[in-house]
N, C-alpha and C positions, 0 to 999 in steps of 0.2 A: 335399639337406641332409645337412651330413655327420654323427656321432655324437657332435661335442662339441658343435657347436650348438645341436642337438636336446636334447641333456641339458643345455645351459644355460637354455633358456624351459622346461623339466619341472624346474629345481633348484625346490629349496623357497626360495629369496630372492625368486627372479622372482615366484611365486604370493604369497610374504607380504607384500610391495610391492601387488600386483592386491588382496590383501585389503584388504589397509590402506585402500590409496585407496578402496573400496567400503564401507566398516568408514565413515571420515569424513562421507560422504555420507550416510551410513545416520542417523549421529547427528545430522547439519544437517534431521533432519527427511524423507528422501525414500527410508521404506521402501519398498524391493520396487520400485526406480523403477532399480537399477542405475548406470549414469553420467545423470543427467538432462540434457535441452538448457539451454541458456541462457533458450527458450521454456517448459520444463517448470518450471523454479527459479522464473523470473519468477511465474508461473502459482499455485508451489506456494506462493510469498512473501507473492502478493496474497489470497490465501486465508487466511493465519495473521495475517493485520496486520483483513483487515476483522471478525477476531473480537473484538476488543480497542476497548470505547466512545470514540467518540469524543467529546472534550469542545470544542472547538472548530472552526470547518467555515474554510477558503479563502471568499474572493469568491465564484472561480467556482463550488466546490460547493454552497456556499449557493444561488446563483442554481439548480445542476441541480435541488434539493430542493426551492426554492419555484416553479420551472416558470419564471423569468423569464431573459431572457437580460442580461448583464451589460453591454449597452448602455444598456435598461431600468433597472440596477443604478444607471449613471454618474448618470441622467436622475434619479432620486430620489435619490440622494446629493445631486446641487445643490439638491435639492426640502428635504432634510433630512426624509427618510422613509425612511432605511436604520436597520438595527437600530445600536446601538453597539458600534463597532469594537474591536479591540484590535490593538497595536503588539509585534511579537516579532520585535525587529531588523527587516528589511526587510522579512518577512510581515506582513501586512493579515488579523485572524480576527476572527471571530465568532462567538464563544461558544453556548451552546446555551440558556444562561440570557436572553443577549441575544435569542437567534430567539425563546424564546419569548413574552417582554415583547413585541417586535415584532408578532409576530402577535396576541396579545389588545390591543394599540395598533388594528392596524388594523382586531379586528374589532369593535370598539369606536364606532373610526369609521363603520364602515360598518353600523353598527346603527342 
């Protein structure tokens, strides 16, 4: 490597660019983590979003939460034993007010 090359990756641009770009990351949240993967970000993402309550649940998460699978889900929707839904644009939720009317419905019934 000859001596202007070398003094071009030791200038101070080269290194304040490497800052930088480490400086941006730092502030996205991922101290001490350097360049992170696309698996570390993902990772570190779904960690800062599960802190934040949720007020509404998906189908499908409802169904993980209540143990049932979303076959089960269909099968009582035609029964008219699902909680009440709500419409957000082409999402299907279910509120958390609604899961809970639901489950003191059923255990109601089941008393």
């Amino acid at each position: 490597m000859d001596t202007w090359t070398l003094a071009f990756f030791q200038s101070s641009t080269h290194v304040a660019a490497r800052y930088t770009a480490r400086t941006r990351v730092t502030q996205r949240g991922f101290s001490n983590m350097g360049n992170p993967t696309k698996t570390q970000a993902r990772e570190e993402f779904k960690k800062r979003v599960t802190d934040v309550p949720r007020l509404a649940y998906s189908i499908e998460e409802f169904c993980a939460l209540v143990v049932i699978s979303v076959s089960m889900y269909g099968k009582m929707r035609r029964e008219g034993l699902t909680p009440r839904e709500m419409r957000l644009g082409r999402r299907v939720l279910i509120s958390k007010e609604a899961m809970t009317a639901w489950r003191t419905e059923r255990e109601a019934e089941s008393a």
